[in-house]
C-alpha positions as CSV (number, residue, x, y, z in Angstrom):
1,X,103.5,47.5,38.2
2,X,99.9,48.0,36.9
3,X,98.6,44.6,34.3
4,X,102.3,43.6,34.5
5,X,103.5,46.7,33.2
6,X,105.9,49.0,34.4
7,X,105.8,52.4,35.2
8,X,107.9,54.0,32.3
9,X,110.0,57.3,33.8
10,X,108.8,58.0,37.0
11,X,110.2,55.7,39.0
12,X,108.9,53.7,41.9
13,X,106.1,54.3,44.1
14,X,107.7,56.1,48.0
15,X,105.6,56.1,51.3
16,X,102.5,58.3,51.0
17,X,103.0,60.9,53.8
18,X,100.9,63.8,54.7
19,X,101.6,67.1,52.4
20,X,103.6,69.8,54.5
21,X,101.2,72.6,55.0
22,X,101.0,74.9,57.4
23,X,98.2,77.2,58.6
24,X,97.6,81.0,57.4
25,X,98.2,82.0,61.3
26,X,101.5,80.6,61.5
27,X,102.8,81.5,58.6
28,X,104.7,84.2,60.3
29,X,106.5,81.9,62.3
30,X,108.9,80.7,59.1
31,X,110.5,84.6,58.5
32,X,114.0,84.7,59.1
33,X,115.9,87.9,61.0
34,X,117.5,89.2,58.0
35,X,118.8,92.5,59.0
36,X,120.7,95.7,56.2
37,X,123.0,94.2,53.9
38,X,126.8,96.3,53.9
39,X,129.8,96.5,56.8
40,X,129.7,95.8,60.2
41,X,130.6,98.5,62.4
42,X,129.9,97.1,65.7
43,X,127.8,96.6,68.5
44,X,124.9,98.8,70.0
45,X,123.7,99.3,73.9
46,X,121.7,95.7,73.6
47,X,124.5,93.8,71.9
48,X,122.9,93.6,68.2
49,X,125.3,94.1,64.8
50,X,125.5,97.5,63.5
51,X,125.3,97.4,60.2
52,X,126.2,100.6,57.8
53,X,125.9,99.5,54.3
54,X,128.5,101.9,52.1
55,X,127.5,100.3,48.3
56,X,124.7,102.7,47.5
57,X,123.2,103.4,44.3
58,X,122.9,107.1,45.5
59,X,125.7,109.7,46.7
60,X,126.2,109.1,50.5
61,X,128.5,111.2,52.4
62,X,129.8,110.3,56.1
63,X,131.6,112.8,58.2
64,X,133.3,111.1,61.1
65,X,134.6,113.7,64.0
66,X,136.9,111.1,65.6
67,X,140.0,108.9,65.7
68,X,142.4,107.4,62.6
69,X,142.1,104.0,64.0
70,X,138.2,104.1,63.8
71,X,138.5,105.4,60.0
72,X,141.0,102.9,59.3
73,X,139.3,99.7,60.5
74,X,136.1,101.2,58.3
75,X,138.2,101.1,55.8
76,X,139.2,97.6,56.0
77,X,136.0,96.6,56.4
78,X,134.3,98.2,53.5
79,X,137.4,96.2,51.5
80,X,135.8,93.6,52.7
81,X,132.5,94.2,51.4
82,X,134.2,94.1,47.6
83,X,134.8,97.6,47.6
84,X,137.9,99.6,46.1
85,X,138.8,102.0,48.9
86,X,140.5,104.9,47.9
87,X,142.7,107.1,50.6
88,X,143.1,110.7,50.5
89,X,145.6,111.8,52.9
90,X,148.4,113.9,54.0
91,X,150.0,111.5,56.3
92,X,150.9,108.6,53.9
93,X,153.0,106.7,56.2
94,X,150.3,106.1,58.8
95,X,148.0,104.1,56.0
96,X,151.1,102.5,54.4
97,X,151.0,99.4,56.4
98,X,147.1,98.9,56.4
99,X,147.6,99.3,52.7
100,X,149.8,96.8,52.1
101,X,148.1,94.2,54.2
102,X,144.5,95.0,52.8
103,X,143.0,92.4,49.9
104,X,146.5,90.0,50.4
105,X,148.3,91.3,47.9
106,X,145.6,93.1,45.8
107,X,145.4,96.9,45.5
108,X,142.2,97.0,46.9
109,X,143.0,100.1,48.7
110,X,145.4,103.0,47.2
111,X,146.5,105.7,48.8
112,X,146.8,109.2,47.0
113,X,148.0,112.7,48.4
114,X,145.6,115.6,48.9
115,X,143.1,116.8,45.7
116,X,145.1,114.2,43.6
117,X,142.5,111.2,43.8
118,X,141.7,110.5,40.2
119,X,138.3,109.5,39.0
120,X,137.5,106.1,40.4
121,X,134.5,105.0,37.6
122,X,132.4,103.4,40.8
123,X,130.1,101.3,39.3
124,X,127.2,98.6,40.6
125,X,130.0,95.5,40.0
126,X,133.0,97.8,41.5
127,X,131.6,99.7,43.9
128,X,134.0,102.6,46.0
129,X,134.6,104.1,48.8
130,X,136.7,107.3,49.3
131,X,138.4,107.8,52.7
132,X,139.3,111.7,53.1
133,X,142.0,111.9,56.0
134,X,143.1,115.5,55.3
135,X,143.2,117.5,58.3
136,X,140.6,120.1,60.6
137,X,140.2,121.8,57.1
138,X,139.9,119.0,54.2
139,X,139.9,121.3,50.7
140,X,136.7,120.7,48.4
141,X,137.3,117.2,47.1
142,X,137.6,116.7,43.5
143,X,136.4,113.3,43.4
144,X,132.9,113.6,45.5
145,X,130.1,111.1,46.2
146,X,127.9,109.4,43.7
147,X,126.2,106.5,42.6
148,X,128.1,103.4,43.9
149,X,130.5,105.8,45.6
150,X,130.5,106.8,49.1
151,X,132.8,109.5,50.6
152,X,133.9,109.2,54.5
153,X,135.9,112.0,55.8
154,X,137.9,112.0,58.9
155,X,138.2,115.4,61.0
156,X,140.2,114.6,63.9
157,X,138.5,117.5,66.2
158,X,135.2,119.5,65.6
159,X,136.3,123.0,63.1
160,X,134.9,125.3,61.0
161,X,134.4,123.1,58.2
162,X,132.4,120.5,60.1
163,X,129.1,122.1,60.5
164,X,129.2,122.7,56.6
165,X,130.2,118.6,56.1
166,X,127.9,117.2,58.7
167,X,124.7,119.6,57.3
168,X,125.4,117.7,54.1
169,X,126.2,114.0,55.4
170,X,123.7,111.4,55.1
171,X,125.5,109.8,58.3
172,X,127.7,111.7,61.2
173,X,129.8,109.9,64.0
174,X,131.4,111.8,66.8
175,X,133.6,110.3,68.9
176,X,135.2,111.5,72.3
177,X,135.4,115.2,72.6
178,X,135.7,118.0,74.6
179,X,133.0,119.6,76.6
180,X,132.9,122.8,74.7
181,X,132.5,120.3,71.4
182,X,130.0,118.4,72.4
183,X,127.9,121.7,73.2
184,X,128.5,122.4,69.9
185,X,128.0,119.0,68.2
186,X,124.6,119.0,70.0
187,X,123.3,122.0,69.1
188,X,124.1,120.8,65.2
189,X,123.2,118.1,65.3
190,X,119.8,118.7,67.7
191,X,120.9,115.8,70.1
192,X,119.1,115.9,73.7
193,X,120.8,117.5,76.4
194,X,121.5,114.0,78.1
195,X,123.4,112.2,74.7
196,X,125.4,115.7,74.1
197,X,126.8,115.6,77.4
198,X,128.0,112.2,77.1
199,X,130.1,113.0,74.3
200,X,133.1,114.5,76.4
201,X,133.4,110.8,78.1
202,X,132.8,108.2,75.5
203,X,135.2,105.3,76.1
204,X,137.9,104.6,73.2
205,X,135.9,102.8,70.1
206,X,132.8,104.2,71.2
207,X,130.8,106.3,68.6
208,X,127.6,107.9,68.6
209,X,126.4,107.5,64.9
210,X,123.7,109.9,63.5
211,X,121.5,109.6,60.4
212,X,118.3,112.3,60.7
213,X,116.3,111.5,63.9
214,X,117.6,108.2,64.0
215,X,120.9,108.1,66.6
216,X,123.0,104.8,68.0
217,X,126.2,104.3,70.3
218,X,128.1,102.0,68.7
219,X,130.9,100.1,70.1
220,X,133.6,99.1,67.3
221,X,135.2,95.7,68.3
222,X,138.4,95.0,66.1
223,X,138.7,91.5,65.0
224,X,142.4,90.1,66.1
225,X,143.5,90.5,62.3
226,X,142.4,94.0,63.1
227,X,144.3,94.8,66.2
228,X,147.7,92.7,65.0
229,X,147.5,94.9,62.0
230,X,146.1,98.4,64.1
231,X,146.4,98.0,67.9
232,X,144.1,98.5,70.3
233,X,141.1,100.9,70.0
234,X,141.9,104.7,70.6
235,X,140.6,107.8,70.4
236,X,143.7,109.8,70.3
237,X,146.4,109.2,67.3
């Protein structure tokens, strides 16, 4: 009240308390650890998410040299992201299940046999991912990477085809492989002498991921949806 008149539309008069300011030199000290956007994959050596984020605006190929249940619980998880996963395989039976579980009761991941994927029209609001489980010697896809539509393709063991799809990946992960293989692997992929040799005795789960000089173990640790649905981590199918 000012004369005995009151204040029309802004209410009463609070406390007076000091304004919230905060000095130039600690304005650092309000950023938050926000870290990539996309799936998590796992754990690294120090125990820190790794995050590989599959919605791209750009083509982006992965070649994983590894296992089906690794490929599989990527598969879920890029689902989970919001994106339609589409399976290429010639071994329905072992995807049915994951299939059927995936997106409760939405067909948020469809299976098709080999070089019959149709086009998928990825776009920024329905983003997908193409899973290619088709052998050592996966035939040119007909449905390739592009913008908002990543391509992942399984080869069980190093072959001829792999040094041709991991030249052209934007990402690589090599699981447990033979001696011989990770020779091989290392020379492709110019790993030291040290990380090449531990190739042959990586523990089930374990894969070394590769994106140009930039390399990281990753430990993939299956939520228990995950394992009811998958069973435990393994190398071998």
């Amino acid at each position: 009240m000012r004369g005995g008149l009151p204040r029309i539309g802004f209410g009463l008069i609070g406390p007076r308390r000091d304004r919230h300011a905060l000095s130039l030199d600690r304005l650092g000290s309000l950023g938050l650890p926000v870290g990539d956007d996309g799936m998590v994959i796992g754990v690294d050596a120090e125990g820190r998410p790794a995050v590989l984020g599959v919605n791209r605006p750009t083509p982006y190929d992965i070649t994983l040299i590894g296992g089906l249940w690794t490929a599989q619980v990527m598969a879920l998880r890029a689902a989970a992201t919001g994106a339609r996963v589409a399976v290429e395989t010639g071994r329905a039976p072992a995807w049915t299940a994951l299939a059927q579980a995936a997106g409760g009761g939405q067909a948020c991941i469809t299976l098709h046999d080999v070089g019959r994927v149709p086009p998928q029209g990825a776009s920024a609001g329905s983003p997908v991912v193409i899973v290619r489980d088709c052998g050592m010697r996966p035939p040119r896809g007909r449905v390739v990477a592009g913008p908002w539509q990543s391509v992942i393709t399984l080869l069980p063991y190093l072959s001829p085809v792999a040094p041709r799809l991991m030249e052209k990946s934007g990402l690589v992960g090599v699981q447990r492989v033979s001696p011989d293989e990770a020779a091989q692997i290392g020379r492709i992929l110019a790993l030291p002498r040290a990380e090449a040799e531990t190739l042959s005795t990586l523990s089930d789960g374990v894969t070394l991921w590769c994106s140009g000089h930039d390399r990281r173990f990753v430990m993939t640790q299956a939520t228990d949806a995950e394992t009811g649905l998958l069973g435990a981590a393994r190398r071998m199918d």
